[in-house]
Each structure stands twice: as structure tokens, then as C-alpha cells.
N, C-alpha and C positions, 0 to 999 in steps of 0.2 A: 592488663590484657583487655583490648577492646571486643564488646557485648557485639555480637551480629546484628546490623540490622533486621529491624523486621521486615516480615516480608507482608508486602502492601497489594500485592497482584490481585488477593482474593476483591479487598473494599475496591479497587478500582475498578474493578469490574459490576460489582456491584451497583457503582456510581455510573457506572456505562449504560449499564442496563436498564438502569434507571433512569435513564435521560432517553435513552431511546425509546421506551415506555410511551414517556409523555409526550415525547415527538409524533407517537405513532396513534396516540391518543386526541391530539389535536388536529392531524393531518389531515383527517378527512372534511376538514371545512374547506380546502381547496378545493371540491370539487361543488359544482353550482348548483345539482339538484339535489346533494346532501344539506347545502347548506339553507336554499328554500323550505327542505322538509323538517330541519331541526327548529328553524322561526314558526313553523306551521304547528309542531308539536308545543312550543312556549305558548303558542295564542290559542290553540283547544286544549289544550291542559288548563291555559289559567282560567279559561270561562268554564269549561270543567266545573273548577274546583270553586269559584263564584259561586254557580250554581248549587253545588251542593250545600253551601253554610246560608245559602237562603231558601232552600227548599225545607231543612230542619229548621230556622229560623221558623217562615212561614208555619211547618206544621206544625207547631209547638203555638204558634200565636193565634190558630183555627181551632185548637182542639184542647190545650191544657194540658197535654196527654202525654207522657215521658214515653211512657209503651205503642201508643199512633205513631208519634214522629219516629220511633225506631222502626216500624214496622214500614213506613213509607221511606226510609232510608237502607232497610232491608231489601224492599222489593225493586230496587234500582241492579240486583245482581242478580237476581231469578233469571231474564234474560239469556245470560252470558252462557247458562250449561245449553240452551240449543241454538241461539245465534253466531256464540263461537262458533260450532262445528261448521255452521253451514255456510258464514264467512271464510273459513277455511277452505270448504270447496268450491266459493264463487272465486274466489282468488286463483286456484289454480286452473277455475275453467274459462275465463275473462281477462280484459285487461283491467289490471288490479290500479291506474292510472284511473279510469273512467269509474270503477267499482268506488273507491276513495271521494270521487267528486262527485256522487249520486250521494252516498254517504251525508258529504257535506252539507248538501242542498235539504235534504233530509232534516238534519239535526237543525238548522237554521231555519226554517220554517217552522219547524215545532218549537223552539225558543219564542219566536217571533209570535206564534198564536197564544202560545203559555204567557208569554210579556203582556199582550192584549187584556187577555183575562184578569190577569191582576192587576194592571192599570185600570181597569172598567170599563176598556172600550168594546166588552161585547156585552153588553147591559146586564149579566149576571155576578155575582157575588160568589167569591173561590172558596170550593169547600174539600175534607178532606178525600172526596170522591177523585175531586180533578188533579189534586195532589199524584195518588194512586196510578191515574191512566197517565200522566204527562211523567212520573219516574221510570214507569215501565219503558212506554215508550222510548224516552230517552235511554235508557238503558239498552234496550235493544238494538239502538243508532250505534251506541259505544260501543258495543259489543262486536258489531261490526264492522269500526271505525277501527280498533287498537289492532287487533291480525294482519288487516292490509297495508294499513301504516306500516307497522314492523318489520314487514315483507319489503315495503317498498325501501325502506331504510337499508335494510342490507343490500338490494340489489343497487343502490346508487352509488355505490365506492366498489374499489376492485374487492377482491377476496381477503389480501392482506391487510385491509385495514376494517374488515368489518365488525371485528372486535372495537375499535375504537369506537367506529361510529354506533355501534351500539350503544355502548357505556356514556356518550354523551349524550346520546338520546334518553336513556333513563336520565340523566344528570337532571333535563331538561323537565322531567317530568316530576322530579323532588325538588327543582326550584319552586315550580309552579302553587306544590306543595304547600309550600309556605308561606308563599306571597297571593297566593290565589285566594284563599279565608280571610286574611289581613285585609286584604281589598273589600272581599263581599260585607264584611263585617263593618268595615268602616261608610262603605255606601246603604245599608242597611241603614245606619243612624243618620246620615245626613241627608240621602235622596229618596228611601223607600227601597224596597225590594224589586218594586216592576223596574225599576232602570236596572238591577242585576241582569233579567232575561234579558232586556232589550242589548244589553251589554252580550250577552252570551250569542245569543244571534247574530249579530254583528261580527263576534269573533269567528263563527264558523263560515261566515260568509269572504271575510279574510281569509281563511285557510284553502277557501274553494278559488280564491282568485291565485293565492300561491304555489298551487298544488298542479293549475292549469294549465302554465307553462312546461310542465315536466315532461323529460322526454327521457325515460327510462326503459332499456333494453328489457324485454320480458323473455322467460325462457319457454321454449314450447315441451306444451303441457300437451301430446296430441294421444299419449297412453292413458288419461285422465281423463280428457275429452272422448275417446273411443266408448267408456264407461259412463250407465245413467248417474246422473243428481243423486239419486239413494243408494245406489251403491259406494259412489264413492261417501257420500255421509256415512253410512255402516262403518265402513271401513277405519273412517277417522275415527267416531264413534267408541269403535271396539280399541284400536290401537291407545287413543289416550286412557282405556279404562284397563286396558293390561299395563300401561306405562304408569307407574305412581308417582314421578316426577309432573309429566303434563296432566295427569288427572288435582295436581294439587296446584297448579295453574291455573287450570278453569277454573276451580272451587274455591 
């Protein structure tokens, strides 16, 4: 007596589903101002992340100090509980295209004075003082840079792929992860530390020319705009501190 086949319908589906996943996962690189902003995200993320394993480098080699260099790599995320919020409401009161490329210009110049500084072309010597104000600062550029980004990410593909293109944008940001310290690390021992900023600089100043040609539909915000600046802060404010999901976001 012959055994029934089995029955196979459930795995092919499976196997369906799964392909269409990844299809729907990669698809959004056809469109041209997803695909500018996912290069833009690999080139500030990697200088990013540069930055960071020379900033602890540096302040470990200014100061001898385990508990300094964490506290100057601490105070790079202080920022983010009030510049998030308020990037949040320049976003929806602005266009989040020209918000991103002020951003830019921003962070690229202050790399580019911080590079100066520890090259020696501003005739002083870096101490843990300057460490302090150029993380802050920096952190408060980032802090402002990552919301608008995000934003502008999902508004550049339709609706049904914005799952994708999200998830390749983090992808993009845990490459960088690992190749970004790799890098600083290894120019660290061969060139010095100031070629990191000047490198970080650089990079942000690539993202301001990628970022440029974008021409992303924005949606009107004109009930947001009816509302001042601090109201609408309040508002965001209060919502991510009653939400425990975005309150563990920011934090």
C-alpha cells in the first residue's frame, strides 16, 4: 500500500514568502534618492564611527585616565534628550532636505576646526577641555542629523517598501560599525589621529553634496506650523515620556 505523499504546500510557501521578503528588501535601491541617501548614510556613519575610536584613543593618550576618556565618550549622548526632540520639530516645521544639509555643513566644519586643532595648525596644544566641547558639540550635530535622516528615508520609496528600506539603512549603519573602528584604528598607528578628523570632515562634506540633489516630496505640516516651536516641543516631549518604547530610544 502506497504512503501519501506529503503534503508540501505549507514549505512552499514558505519558500515564497521568503523570496518575496528579500525582493522587497532590496527593491528600494531602484529608486534614485533612496539610493543617494543609503551611500550618504555608509559615508556619515563611517566617519562617525572614525571619529569615535579616535576621540577615546586621543583621550586616553591626554589624560591616562579610564574614567576621563569614558566620561568624554559619555558626554557625546547628553545632547540627544533635548536636540532629539527639537530636531523632531524642525523636521516637521521645514524642509527636512535643507534641515539635513545645514546639519551637514555643521558637522563638517567642526570636524574640520577639531582636525586643525590636533594637527597644530591653531598654535595650541589639545587638552581634555577641548575633547569635552568638540563631543558635545558633535553630538548635538548627530543628534540632529539621525531623525531627519530617518525621515527622509522613508519618505523616498512608496509606502510598501519602507520597511525594506529601512532595514537596509540600519544594515548600512552596522556595516559601518565594524569597518569604521577597523579604519580609525589602523590610521591611528600609521598617520596620526588629525588625518581621522580631516577624514571625518570630508566625509560629511560628501554627504552635503549627495544629499543636494534630492528632490523628495515633503508632506504638509500646516497643523504643526499653525502651532509655536514649544508647543509643539511639549508635546513631543510629554508623548515620548508617556511612550516607553520612544523614551528607550532617545535614552
Amino acid at each position: 500500500m502506497n504512503e501519501p505523499a506529503p503534503d508540501t504546500s505549507l514549505a512552499n510557501e514558505v519558500v515564497r514568502r521568503s523570496q518575496l521578503s528579500n525582493v522587497r528588501t532590496f527593491s528600494a535601491f531602484k529608486y534614485p534618492n533612496y539610493r543617494l541617501l543609503w551611500i550618504s548614510t555608509l559615508i556619515s556613519s563611517g566617519g562617525n564611527w572614525v571619529q569615535q575610536i579616535t576621540i577615546g584613543w586621543l583621550a586616553f593618550a591626554i589624560t591616562g585616565d579610564a574614567l576621563l576618556t569614558g566620561t568624554v565618550a559619555g558626554l557625546r549622548g547628553l545632547p540627544f534628550l533635548i536636540a532629539g526632540p527639537i530636531s523632531g520639530v524642525l523636521s516637521d516645521r521645514m524642509d527636512r532636505r535643507r534641515l539635513m544639509l545645514i546639519t551637514q555643513l555643521y558637522l563638517a566644519l567642526l570636524g574640520l576646526i577639531f582636525a586643525s586643532l590636533v594637527a597644530g595648525l591653531l598654535g595650541t596644544e589639545v587638552t581634555v577641555r577641548h575633547l569635552y566641547i568638540f563631543t558635545f558639540m558633535f553630538g548635538a550635530g548627530w543628534a540632529m542629523n539621525n531623525p531627519t535622516r530617518q525621515t527622509l528615508v522613508a519618505n523616498s520609496v512608496p509606502r510598501e517598501e519602507m520597511m525594506g528600506a529601512i532595514a537596509m539603512n540600519s544594515a548600512a549603519f552596522q556595516i559601518t560599525r565594524i569597518i569604521g573602528p577597523t579604519i580609525g584604528g589602523v590610521l591611528i598607528a600609521t598617520v596620526g589621529p588629525a588625518t581621522n578628523f580631516f577624514i571625518q570632515a570630508g566625509a560629511f562634506v560628501g554627504v552635503f553634496l549627495l544629499v543636494l540633489p534630492l528632490r523628495i516630496p515633503q508632506e504638509n505640516f500646516s497643523a504643526s506650523q499653525g502651532q509655536s516651536f514649544m508647543t509643539n516641543f511639549r508635546e513631543g516631549v510629554t508623548y515620548a515620556v508617556k511612550t516607553p518604547l520612544i523614551l528607550a530610544l532617545i535614552l
